[in-house]
C-alpha positions in Angstrom: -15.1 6.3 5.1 -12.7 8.3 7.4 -10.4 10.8 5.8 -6.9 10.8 6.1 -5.0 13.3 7.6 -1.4 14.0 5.7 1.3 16.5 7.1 4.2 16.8 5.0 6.9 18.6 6.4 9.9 20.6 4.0 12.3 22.9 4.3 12.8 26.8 3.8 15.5 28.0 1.4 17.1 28.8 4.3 17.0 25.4 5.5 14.6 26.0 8.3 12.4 23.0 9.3 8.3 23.8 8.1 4.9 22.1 8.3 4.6 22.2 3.9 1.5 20.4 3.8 -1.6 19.8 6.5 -4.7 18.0 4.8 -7.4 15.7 4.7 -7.3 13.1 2.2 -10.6 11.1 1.3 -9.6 7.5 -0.2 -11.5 6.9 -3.4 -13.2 3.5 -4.1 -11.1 1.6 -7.1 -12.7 0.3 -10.4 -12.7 -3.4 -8.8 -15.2 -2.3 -5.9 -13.3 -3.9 -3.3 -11.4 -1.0 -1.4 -10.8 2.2 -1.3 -7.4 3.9 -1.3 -5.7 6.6 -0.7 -2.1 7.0 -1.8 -0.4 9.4 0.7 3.1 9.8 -0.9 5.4 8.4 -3.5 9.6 8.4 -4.0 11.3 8.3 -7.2 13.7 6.4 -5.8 15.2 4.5 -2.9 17.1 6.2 -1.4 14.7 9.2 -1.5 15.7 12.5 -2.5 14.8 15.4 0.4 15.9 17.9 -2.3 12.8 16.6 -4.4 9.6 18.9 -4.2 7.6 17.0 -6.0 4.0 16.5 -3.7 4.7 12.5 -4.0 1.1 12.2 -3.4 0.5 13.1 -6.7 3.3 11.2 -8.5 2.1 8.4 -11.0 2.5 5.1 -9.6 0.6 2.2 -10.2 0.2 -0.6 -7.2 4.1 -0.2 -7.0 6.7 2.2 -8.1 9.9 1.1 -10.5 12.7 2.2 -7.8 10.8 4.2 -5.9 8.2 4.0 -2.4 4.6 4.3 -1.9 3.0 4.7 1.2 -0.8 4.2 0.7 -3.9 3.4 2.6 -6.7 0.7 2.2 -10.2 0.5 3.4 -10.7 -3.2 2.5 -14.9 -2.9 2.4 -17.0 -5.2 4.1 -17.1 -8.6 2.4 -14.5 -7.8 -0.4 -11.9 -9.4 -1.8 -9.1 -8.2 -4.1 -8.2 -10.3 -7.4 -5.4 -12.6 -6.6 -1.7 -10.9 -7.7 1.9 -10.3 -7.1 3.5 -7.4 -7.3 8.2 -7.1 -7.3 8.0 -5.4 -3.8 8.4 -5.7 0.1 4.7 -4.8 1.2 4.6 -3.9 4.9 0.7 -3.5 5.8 0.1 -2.5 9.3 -3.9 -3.2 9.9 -5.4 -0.3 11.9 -8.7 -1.2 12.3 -11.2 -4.3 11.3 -9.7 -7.5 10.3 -8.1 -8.6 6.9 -7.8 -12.4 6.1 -4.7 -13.0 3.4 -4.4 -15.9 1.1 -1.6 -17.6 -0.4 -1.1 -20.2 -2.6 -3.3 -23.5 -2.4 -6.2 -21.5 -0.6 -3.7 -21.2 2.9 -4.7 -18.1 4.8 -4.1 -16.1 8.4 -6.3 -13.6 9.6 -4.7 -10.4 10.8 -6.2 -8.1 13.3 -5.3 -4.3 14.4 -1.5 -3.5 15.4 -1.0 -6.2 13.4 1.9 -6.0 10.9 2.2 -8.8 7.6 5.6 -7.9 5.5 4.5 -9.4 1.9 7.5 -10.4 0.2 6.6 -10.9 -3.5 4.4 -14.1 -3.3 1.0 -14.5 -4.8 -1.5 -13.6 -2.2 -5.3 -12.4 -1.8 -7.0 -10.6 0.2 -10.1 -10.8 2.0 -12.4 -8.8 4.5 -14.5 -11.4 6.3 -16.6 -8.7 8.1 -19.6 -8.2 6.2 -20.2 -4.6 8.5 -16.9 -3.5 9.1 -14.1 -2.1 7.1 -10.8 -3.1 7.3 -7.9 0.0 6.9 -4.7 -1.0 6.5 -1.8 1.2 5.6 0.7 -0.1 3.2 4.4 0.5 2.3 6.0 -0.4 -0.5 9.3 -0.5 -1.8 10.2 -2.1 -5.1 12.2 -5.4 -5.2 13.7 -7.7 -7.0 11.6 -10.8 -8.0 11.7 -13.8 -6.0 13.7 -16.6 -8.3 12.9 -20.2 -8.8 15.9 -22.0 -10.4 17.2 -18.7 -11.6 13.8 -17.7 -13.1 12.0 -14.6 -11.5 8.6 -15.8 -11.0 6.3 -12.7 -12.8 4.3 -10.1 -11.6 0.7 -11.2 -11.8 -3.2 -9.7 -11.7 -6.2 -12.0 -11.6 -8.8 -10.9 -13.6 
């Protein structure tokens, strides 16, 4: 898989504008087989604190974080597919290379290619690398929301299994 390259920038005490961090980041393949991922930075919280020093690569969040951002990047692997699940959060997954196919409810699906941008807004979804050669990097974003409701009930965060 191709590393990723993260440059962080930061401040002096001073308040002079520096390059903090410059480094290659190799994405690790998850329990479930199906990708590997490379989380590239996190905030505590939305808004974001620039005062915060905290290397947000290495702050614990799961595939969200409670009030906070993650920016992270998938290599979907040839043939895979994740569990089906939902997550309280706005996704935005920009595909950079290969081609992801996304399933909703009642088996519907779209196929997304590179440049490509799907903005997942808490429903139940899949996905799916059709490519049995090629893998499939997307970059994600994602900021915590509130559930979507269905006669004043949030529906619930979910993981197949």
């Amino acid at each position: 898989m191709n590393q990723i390259r993260r440059i962080v920038t930061g401040h002096t005490k001073d308040g002079t504008a520096i390059f903090a961090i410059d480094e290659s980041i190799e994405p690790l393949v998850i329990p479930t087989g199906d990708a590997a991922m490379a989380t590239i930075w996190t905030t505590e919280t939305v808004p974001a604190d620039c005062n915060d020093e905290t290397d947000g690569r290495y702050r614990d969040a799961g595939t969200t974080l409670k009030g906070g951002s993650v920016i992270r990047v998938v290599d979907m692997l040839p043939g895979a597919s994740s569990p089906m699940h939902r997550s309280d959060s706005i996704d935005y997954g920009i595909v950079i290379n290969g081609e992801i196919e996304l399933e909703l409810d009642k088996d519907v699906t779209k196929k997304v290619g590179p440049g490509e941008i799907i903005i997942q807004r808490g429903t139940i979804h899949k996905w799916k690398n059709p490519s049995s050669t090629e893998i499939c990097r997307i970059i994600f974003v994602l900021i915590e929301a509130k559930p979507f409701g269905v006669n004043g009930e949030p529906l619930p965060e979910f993981m197949e299994h």
